[in-house]
PATIGU-636123 format. One line per 5 residues: number of its first residue (from 1); their letters; for each residue x, y, z of N, C-alpha, C, O, CB. Coordinates in Angstrom, 2 decimals, decimal comma, always signed. Glycine has a CB too. Example, Ala and Ser with C-alpha at 12.3 -4.5 7.8 and 13.67 -1.06 7.14 Angstrom:
2
1 = AS = +13,19 -5,69 +7,80 +12,30 -4,50 +7,80 +13,20 -3,30 +7,80 +14,24 -3,32 +8,46 +11,31 -4,47 +9,05 ~ +12,85 -2,25 +7,08 +13,67 -1,06 +7,14 +12,90 +0,03 +7,87 +13,41 +1,14 +8,04 +14,08 -0,60 +5,72
This chain:
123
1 = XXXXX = +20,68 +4,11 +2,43 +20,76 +4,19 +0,97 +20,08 +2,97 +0,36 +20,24 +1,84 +0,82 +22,25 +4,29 +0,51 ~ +19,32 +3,24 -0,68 +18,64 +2,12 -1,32 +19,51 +1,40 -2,56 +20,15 +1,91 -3,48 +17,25 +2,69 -1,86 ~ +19,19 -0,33 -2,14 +20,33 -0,46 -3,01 +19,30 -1,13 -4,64 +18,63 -2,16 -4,71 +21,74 -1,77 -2,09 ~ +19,49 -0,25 -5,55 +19,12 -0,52 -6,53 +19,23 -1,68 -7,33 +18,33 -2,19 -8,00 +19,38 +0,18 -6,93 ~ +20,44 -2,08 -7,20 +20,10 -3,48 -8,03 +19,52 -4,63 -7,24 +19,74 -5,73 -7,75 +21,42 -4,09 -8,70
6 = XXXXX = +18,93 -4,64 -6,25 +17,67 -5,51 -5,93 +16,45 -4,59 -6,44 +15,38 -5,21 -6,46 +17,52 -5,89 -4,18 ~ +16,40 -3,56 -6,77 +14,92 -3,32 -7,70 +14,90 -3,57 -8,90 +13,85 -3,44 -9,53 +14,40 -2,03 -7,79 ~ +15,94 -3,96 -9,45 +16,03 -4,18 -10,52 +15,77 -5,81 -10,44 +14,95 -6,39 -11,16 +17,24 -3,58 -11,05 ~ +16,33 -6,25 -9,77 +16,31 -7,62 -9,92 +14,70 -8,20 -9,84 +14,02 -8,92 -10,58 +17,28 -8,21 -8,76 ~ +14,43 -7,33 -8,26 +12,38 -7,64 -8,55 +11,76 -7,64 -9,69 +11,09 -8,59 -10,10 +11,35 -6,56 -7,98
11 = XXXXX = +11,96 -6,28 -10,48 +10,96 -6,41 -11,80 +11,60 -7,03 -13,02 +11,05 -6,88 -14,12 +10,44 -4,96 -12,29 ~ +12,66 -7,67 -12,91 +13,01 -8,57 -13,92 +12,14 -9,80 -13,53 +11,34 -10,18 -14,40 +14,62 -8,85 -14,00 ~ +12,17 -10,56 -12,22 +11,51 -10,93 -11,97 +10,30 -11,53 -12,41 +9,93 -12,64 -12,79 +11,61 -10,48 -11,57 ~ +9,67 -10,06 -12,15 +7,85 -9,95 -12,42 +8,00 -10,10 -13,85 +6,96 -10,55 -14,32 +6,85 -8,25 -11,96 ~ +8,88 -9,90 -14,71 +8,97 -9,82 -16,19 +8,71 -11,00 -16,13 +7,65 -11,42 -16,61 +10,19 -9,36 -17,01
16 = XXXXX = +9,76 -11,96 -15,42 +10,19 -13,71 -16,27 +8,65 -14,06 -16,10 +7,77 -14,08 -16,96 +11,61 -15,22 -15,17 ~ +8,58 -14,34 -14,73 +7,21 -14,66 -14,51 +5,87 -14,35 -14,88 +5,01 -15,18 -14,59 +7,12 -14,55 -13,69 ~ +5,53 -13,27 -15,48 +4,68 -12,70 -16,42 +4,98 -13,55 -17,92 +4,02 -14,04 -18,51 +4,99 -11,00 -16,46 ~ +6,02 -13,65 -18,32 +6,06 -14,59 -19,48 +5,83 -15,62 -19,28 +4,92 -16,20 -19,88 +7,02 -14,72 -20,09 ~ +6,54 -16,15 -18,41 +6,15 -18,03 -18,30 +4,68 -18,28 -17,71 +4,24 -19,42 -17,79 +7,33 -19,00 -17,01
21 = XXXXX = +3,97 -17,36 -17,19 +2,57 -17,78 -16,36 +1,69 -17,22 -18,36 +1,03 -17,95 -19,11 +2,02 -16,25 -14,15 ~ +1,96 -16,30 -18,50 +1,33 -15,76 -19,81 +1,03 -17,24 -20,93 +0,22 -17,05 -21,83 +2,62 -14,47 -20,59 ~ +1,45 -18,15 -20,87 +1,33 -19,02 -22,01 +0,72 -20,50 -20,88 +0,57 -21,62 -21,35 +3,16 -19,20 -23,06 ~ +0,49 -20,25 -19,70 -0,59 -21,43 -18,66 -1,09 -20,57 -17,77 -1,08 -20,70 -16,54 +0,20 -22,81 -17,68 ~ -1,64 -19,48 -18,57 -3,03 -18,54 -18,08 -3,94 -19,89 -17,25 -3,88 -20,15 -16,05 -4,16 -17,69 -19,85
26 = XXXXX = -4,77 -20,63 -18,32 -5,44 -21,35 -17,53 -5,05 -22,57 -16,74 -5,76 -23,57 -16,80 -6,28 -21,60 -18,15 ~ -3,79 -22,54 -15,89 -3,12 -23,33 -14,93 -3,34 -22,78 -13,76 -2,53 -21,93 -13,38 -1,77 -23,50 -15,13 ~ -4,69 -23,19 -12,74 -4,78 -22,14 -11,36 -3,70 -22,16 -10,53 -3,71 -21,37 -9,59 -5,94 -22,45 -10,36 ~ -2,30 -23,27 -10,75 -0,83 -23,84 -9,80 -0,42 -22,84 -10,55 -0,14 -21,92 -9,78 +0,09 -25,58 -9,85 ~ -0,22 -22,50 -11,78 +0,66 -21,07 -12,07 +0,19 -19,78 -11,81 +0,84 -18,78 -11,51 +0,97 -20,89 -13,44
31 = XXXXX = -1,41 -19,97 -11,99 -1,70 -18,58 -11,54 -1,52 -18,60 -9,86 -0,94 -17,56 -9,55 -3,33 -18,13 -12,04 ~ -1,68 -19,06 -9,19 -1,39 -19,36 -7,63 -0,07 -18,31 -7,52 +0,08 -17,18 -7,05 -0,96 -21,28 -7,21 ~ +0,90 -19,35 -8,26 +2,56 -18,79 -7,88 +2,76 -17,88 -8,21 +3,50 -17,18 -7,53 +3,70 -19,32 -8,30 ~ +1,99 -17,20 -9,91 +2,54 -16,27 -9,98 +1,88 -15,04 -9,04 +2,50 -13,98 -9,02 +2,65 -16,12 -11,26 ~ +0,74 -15,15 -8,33 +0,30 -14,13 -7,74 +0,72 -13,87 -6,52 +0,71 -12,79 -5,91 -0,82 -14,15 -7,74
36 = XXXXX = +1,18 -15,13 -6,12 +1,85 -15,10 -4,56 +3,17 -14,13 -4,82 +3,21 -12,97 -4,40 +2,40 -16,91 -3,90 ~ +4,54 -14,92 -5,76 +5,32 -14,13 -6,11 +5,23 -12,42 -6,58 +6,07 -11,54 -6,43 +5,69 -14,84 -6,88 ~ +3,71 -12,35 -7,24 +3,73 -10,69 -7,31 +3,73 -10,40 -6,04 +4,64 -9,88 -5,39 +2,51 -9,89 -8,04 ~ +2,35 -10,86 -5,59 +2,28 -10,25 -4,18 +3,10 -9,69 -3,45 +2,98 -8,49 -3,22 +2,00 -10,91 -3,47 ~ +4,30 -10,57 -2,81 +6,13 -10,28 -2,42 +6,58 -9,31 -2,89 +6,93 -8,45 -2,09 +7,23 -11,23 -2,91
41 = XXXXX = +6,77 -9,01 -4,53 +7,11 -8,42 -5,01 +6,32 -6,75 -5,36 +6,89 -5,75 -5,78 +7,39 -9,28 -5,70 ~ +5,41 -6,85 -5,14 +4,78 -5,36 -4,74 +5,47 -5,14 -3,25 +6,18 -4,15 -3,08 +2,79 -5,33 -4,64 ~ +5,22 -6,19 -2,06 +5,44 -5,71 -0,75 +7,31 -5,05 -0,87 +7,61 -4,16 -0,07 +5,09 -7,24 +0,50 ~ +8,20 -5,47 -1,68 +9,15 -4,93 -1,91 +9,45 -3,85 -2,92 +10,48 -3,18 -2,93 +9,69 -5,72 -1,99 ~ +8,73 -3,78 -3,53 +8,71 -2,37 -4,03 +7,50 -1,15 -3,10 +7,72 +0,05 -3,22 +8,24 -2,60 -5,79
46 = XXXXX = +6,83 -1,41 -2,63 +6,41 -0,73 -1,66 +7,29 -0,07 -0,46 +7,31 +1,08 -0,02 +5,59 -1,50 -1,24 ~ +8,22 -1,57 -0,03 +9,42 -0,68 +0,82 +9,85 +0,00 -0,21 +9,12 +0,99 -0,21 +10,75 -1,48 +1,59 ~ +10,56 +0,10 -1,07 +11,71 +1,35 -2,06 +10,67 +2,09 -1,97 +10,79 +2,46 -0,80 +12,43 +1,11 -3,92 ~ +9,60 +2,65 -2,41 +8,50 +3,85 -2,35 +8,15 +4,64 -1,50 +7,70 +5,79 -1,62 +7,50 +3,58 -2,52 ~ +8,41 +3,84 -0,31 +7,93 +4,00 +1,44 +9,99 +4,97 +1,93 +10,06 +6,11 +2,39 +7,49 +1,33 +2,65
51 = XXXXX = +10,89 +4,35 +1,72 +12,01 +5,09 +1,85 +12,07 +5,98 +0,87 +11,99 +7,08 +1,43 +13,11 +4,39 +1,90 ~ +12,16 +6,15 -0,30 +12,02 +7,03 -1,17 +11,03 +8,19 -0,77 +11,57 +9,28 -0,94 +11,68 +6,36 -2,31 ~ +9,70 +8,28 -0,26 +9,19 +8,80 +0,17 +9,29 +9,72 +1,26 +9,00 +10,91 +1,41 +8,75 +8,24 +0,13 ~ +9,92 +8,57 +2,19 +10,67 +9,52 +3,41 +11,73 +10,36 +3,54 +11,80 +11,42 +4,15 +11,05 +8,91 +4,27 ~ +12,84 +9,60 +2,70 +13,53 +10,88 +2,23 +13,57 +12,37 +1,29 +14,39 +13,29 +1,21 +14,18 +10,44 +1,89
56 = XXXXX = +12,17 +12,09 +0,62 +11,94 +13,15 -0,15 +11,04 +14,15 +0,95 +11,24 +15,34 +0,74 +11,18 +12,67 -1,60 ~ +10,44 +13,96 +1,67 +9,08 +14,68 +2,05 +9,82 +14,96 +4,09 +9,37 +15,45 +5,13 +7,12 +13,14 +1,69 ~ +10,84 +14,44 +3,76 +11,79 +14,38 +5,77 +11,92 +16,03 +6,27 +11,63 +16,44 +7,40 +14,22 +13,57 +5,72 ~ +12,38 +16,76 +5,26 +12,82 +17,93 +5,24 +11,74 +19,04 +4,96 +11,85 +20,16 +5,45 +13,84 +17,91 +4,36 ~ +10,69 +18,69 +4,15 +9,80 +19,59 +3,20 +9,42 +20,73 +4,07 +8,79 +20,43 +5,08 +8,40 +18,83 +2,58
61 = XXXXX = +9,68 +21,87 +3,86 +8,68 +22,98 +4,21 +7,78 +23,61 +3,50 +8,06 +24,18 +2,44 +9,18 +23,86 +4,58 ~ +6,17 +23,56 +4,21 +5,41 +23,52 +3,51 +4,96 +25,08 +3,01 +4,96 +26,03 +3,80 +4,56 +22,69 +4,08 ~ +4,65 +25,19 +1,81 +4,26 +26,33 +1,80 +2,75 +27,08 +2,01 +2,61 +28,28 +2,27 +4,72 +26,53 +0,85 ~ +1,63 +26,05 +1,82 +0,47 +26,70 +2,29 -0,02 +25,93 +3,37 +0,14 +24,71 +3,42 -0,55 +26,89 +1,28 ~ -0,64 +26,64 +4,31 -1,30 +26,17 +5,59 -2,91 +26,82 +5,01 -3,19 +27,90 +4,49 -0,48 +26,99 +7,33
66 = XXXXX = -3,98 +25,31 +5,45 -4,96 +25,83 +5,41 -5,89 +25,56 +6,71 -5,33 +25,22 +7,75 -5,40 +25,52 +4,24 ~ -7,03 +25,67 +6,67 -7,84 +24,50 +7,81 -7,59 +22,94 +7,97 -7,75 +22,20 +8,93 -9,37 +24,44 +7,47 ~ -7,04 +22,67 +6,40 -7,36 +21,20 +6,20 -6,07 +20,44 +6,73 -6,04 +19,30 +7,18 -7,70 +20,83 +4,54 ~ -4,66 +21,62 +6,52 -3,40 +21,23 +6,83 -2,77 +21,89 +5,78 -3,32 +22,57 +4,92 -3,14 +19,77 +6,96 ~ -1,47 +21,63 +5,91 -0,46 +21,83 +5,31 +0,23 +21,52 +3,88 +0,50 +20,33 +3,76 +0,02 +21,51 +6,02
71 = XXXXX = +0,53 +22,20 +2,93 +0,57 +21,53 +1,70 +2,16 +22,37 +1,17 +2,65 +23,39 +1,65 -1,06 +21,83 +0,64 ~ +2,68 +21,45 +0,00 +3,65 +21,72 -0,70 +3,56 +20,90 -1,64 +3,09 +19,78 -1,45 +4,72 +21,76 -0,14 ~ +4,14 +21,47 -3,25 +4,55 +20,77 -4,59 +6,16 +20,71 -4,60 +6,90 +21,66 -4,31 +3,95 +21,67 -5,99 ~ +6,64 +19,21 -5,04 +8,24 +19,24 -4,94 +8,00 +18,54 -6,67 +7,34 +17,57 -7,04 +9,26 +18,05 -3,30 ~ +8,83 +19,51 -7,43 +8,38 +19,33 -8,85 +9,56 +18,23 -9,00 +10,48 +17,99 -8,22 +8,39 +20,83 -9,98
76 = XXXXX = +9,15 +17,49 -10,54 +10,24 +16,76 -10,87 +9,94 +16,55 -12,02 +8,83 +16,92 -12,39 +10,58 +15,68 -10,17 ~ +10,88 +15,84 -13,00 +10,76 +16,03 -14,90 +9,50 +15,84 -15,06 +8,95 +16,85 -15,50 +11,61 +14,86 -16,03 ~ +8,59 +14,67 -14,84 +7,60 +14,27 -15,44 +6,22 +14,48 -14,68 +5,07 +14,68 -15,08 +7,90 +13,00 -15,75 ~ +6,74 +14,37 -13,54 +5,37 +14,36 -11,95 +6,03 +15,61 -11,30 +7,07 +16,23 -11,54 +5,40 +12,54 -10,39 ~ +5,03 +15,74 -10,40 +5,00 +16,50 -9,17 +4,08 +16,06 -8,10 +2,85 +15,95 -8,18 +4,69 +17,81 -9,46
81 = XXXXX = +5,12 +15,75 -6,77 +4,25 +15,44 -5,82 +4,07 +16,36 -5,07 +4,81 +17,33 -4,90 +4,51 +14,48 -5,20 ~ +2,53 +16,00 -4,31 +1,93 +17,06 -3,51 +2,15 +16,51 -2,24 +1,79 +15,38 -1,91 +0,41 +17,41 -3,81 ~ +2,64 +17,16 -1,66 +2,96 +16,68 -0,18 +2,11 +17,59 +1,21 +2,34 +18,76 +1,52 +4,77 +16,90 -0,02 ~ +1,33 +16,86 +1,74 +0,66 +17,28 +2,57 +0,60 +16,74 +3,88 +1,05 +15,59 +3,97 -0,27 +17,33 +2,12 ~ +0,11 +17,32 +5,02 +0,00 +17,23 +6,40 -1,47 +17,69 +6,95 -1,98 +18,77 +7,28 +1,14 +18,08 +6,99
86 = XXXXX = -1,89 +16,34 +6,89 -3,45 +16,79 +7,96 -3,53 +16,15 +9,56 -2,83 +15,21 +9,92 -5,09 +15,98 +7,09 ~ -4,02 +16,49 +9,99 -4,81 +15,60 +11,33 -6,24 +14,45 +10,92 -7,39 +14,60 +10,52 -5,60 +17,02 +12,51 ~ -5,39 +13,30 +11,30 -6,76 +12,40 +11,24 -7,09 +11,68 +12,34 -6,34 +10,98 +13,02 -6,76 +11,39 +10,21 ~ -8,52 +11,93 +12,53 -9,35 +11,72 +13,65 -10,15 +9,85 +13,02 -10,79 +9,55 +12,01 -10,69 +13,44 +13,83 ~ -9,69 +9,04 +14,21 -10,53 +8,06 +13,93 -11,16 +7,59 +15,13 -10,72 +7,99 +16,21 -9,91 +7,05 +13,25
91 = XXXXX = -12,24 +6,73 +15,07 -12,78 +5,99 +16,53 -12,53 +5,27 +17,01 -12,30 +4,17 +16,51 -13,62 +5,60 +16,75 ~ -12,45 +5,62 +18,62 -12,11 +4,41 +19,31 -13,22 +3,75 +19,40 -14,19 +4,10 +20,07 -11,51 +4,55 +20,57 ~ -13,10 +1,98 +18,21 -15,09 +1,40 +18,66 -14,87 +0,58 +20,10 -15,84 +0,25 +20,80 -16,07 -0,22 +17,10 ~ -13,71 +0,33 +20,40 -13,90 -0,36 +21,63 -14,54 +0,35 +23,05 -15,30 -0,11 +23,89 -12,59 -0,85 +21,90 ~ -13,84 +1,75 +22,93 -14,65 +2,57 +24,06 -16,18 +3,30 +23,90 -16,91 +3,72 +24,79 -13,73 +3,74 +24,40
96 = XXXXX = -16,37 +3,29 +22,47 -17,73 +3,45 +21,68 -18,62 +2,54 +22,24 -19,68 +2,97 +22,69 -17,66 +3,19 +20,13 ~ -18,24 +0,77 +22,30 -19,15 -0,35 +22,71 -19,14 -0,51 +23,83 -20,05 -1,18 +24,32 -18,99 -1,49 +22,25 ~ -17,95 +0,11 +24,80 -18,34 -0,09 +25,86 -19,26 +0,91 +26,35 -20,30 +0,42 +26,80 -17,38 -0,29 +26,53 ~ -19,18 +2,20 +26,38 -19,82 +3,05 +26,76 -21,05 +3,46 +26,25 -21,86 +4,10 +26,91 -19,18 +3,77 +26,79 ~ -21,26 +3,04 +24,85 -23,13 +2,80 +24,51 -23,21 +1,22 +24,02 -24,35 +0,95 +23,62 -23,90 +4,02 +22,87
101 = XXXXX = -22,58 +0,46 +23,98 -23,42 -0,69 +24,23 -22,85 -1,79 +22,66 -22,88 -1,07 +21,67 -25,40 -0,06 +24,29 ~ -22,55 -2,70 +22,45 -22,57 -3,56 +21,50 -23,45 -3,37 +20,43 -23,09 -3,11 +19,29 -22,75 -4,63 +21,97 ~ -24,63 -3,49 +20,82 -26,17 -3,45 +20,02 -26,25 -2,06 +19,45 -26,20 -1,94 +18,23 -27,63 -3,70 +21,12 ~ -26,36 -0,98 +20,25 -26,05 +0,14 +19,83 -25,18 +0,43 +18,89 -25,48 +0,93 +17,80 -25,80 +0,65 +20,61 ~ -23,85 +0,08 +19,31 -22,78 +0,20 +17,94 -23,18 -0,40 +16,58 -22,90 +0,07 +15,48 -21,37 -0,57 +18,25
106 = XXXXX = -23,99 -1,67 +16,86 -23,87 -2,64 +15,59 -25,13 -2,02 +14,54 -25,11 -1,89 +13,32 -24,18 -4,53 +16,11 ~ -25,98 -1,76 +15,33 -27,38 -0,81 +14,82 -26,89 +0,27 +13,67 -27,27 +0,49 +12,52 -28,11 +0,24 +16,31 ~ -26,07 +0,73 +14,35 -25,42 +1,74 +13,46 -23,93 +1,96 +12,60 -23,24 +2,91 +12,24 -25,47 +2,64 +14,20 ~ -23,90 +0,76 +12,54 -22,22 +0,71 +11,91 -22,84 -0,02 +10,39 -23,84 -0,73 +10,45 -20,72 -0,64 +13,10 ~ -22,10 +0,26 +8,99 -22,31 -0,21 +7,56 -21,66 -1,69 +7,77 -20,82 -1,78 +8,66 -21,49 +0,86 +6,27
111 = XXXXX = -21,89 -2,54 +7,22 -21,36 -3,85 +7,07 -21,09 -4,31 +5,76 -21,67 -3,74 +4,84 -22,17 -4,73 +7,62 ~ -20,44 -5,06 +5,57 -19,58 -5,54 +4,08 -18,98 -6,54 +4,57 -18,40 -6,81 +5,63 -18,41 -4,50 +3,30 ~ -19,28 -7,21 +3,33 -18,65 -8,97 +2,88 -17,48 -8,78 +2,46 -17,35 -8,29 +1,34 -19,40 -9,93 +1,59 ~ -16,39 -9,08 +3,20 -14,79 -9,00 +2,45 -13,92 -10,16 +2,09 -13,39 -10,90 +2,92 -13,82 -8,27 +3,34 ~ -13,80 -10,26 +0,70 -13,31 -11,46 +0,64 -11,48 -11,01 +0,62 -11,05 -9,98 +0,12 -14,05 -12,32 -0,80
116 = XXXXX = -10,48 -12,24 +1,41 -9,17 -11,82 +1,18 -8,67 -13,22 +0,78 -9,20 -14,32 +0,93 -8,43 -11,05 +2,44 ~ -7,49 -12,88 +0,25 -6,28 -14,12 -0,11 -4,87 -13,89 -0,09 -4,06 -13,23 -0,74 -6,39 -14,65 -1,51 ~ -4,88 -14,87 +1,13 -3,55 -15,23 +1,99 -2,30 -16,31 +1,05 -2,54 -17,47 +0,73 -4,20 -16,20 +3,56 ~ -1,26 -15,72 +0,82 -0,75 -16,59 -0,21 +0,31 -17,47 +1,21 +0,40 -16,97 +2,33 +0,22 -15,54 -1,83 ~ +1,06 -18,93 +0,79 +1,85 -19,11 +1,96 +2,75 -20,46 +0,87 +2,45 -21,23 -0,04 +0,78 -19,59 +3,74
121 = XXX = +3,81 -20,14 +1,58 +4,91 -21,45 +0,83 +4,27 -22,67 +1,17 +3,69 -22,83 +2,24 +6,69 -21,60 +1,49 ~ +4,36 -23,48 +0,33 +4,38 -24,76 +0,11 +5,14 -25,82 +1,06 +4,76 -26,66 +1,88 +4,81 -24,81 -1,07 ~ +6,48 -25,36 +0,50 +7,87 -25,90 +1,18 +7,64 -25,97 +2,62 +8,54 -26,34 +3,38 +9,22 -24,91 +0,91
């Protein structure tokens, strides 16, 4: 069972902190914290979404089967989710490079510059 008043407590949270960072916009130590603290705070509302999810979709029987997979609508006041079931096929590149070659793989694979940011306590 999900216990709600820690979701509540998160987006009060994101509230305070959205106000107090809102008036030292240009403070990069507040923008820092406050993005680290969102950050957290998505990864915990992501769990409630991720259980919520599973318990809605645990049971579902689907009503259309196509080539692509399996589909169902579970209506609700405002939304309706579509709940579906496919097969996904991905590559193995490690047995790809071994078996045609490093160079080979790299010849033919897209490349991209990815920038990321790692937030971490201070304390």
């Amino acid at each position: 069972m999900l216990d709600l008043s820690k979701l509540e407590t998160i987006t009060s949270v994101i509230g305070i902190d959205a106000a107090r960072v809102g008036a030292n916009w240009n403070d990069p130590k507040q923008c820092v914290d406050f993005a680290a603290r969102l950050r957290q705070s998505i990864a915990e509302l992501s769990k409630f979404e991720k259980a919520l999810t599973a318990d809605l979709t645990g049971g579902v029987e689907f009503e259309k089967e196509t080539a692509q997979g399996n589909s169902v609508k579970i209506p609700g006041i405002e939304f309706y989710a579509s709940v579906t079931e496919t097969v996904r096929w991905s590559l193995d590149t490690k047995a790809v490079k071994a078996e045609m070659g490093a160079e080979w793989y790299d010849e033919r694979c897209k490349m991209a510059t990815v920038r990321g940011v790692k937030y971490f306590d201070v304390k």
